[in-house]
C-alpha positions in Angstrom: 13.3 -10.8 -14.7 9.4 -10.4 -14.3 8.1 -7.0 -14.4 6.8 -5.0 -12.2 3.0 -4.5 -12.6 1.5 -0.3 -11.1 -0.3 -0.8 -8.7 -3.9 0.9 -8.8 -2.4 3.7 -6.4 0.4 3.9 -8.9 -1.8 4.5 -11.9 -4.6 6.5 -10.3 -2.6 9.7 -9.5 -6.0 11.0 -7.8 -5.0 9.4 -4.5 -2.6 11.3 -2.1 -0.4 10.4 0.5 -2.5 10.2 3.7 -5.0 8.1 1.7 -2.2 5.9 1.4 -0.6 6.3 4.3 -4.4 5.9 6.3 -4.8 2.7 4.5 -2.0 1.0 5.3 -1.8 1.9 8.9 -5.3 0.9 9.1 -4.6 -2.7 7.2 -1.2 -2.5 10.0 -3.6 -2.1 13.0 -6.1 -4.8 12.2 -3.6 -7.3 10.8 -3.2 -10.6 13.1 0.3 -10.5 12.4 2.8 -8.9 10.4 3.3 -11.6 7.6 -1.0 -11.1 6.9 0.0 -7.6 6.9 2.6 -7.8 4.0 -0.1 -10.4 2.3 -2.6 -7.6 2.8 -0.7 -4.8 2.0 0.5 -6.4 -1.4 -3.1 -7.4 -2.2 -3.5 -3.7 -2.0 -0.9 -3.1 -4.0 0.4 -0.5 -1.4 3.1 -2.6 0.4 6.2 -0.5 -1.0 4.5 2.4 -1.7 6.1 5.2 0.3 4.0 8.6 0.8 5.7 11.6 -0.3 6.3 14.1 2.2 4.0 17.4 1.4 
């Protein structure tokens, strides 16, 4: 099975959740559809990336 590469939120712990959370509702709202939005999101290397509740 392949591995799993971080994603650059992943590794760069200086990013917090509503930076994450802004980004992908932002990529969400300006996507044509939601299959470029999971391209997009991936791309980012945010797509599964969950925000943790503060």
């Amino acid at each position: 099975m392949a591995e799993r590469r971080a994603s650059v939120f992943e590794v760069e712990h200086e990013i917090d959740a509503e930076t994450i959370r802004k980004a992908q509702r932002a990529v969400a709202s300006r996507s044509r559809d939601a299959l470029e939005c999971k391209d997009l999101l991936s791309i980012l290397g945010i797509l599964h990336i969950t925000p943790a509740r503060e």
